[in-house]
C-alpha positions as CSV (number, residue, x, y, z in Angstrom):
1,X,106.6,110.4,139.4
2,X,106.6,107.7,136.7
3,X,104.8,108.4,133.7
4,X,103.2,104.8,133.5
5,X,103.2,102.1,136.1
6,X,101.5,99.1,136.5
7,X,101.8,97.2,139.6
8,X,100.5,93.4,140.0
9,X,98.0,93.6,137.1
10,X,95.7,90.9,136.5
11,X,92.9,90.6,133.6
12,X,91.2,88.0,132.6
13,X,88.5,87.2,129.7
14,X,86.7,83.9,131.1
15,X,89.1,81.6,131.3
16,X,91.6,83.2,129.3
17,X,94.8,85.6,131.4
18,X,95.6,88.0,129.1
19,X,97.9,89.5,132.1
20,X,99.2,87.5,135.1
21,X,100.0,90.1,137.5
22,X,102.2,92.3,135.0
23,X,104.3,94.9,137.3
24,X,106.2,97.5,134.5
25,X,107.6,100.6,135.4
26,X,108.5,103.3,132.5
27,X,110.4,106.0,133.9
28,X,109.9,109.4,133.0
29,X,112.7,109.9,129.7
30,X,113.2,106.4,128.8
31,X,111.6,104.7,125.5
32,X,110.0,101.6,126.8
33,X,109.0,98.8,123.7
34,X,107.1,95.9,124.2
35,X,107.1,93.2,122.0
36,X,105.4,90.1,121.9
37,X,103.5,87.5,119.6
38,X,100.1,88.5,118.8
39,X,97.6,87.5,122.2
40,X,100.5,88.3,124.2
41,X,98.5,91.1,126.2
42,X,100.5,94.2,124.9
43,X,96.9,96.2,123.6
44,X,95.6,94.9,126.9
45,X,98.0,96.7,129.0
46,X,97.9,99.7,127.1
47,X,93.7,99.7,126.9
48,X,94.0,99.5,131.3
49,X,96.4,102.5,131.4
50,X,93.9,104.1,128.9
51,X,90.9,103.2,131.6
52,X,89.4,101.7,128.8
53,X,89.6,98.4,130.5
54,X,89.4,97.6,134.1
55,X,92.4,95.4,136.0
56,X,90.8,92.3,137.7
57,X,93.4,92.8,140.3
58,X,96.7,94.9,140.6
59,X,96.7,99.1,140.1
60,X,97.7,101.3,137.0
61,X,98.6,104.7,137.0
62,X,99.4,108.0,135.0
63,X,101.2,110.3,136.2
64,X,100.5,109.4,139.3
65,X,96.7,109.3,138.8
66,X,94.9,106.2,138.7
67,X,94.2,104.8,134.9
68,X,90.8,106.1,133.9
69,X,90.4,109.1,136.1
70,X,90.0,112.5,134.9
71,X,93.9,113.3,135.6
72,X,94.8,110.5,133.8
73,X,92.9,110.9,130.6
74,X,94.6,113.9,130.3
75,X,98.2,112.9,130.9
76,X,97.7,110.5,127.9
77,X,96.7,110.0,124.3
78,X,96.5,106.2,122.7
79,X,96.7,105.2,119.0
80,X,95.0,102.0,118.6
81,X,96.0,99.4,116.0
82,X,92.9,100.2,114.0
83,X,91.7,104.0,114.8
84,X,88.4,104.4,114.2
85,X,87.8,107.0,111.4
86,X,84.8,106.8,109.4
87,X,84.7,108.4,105.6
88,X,81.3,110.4,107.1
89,X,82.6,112.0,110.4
90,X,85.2,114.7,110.1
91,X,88.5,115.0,112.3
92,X,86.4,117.4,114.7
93,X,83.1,115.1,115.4
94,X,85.6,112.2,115.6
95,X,87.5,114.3,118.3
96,X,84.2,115.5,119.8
97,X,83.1,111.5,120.4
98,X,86.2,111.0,122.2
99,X,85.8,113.9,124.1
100,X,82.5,113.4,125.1
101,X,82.8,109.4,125.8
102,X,85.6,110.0,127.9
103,X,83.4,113.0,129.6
104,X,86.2,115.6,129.3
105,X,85.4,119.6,130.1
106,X,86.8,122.5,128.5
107,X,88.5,120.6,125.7
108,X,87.4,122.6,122.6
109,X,90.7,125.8,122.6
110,X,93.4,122.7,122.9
111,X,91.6,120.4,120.9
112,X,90.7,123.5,117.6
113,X,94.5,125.0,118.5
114,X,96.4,121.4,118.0
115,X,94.0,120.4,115.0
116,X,95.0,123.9,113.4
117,X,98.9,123.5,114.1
118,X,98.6,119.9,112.4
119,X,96.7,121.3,109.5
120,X,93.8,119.1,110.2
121,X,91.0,122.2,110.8
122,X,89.5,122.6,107.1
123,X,91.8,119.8,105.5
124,X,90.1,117.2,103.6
125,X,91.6,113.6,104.8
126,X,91.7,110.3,102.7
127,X,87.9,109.0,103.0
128,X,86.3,112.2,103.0
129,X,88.0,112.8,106.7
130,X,87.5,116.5,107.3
């Protein structure tokens, strides 16, 4: 099992393809880089493995489980160019969003364990970040 693959992947916004039937394979152990001019349709691919955007065509999966499905959205984690971290909202309710717009269960141990192990628990944060 791959840990990404996209197959035939088409999406569009109006009349603008941001992907053409993209097929990518990244094999379990390899680093994989894409690199392209800005509009090329690199966040675009990443934001349909996320499941936060929906193929017009083709199929995406994680870990063998289809992008935005339960199994998927715990097989991966994406950084996006801009994270969204407000000065009010500490690490925890910025975690707790997530975790709640992505309707995950049981995520509180893992979620308090790795923020402890990365010092991030009780640690204030540029911004006022807790």
């Amino acid at each position: 099992m791959n840990p990404l693959e996209w197959d035939g992947v088409v999406k569009r916004f109006g009349d603008t393809t941001a992907l053409a039937g993209v097929s990518l394979t990244c094999p379990a152990g390899s680093v994989t880089a894409l690199i392209g001019p800005n509009g090329a349709g690199k966040s675009t691919l990443f934001l349909t493995a996320a499941g936060l955007l929906v193929p017009d065509a083709g199929t995406v999966h994680v870990r063998g489980h289809a992008a935005g499905t339960p199994g998927a959205q715990r097989a991966l984690s994406l950084m996006p160019e801009q994270p969204d971290l407000y000065s009010a909202v500490s690490v925890w309710e910025h975690v707790t969003f997530i975790a709640l717009l992505y309707r995950l269960t049981d995520w509180q141990p893992q979620a308090t364990t790795l923020l402890a192990r990365f010092g991030h628990a009780k640690v204030s944060l540029p911004g006022g970040c807790a």
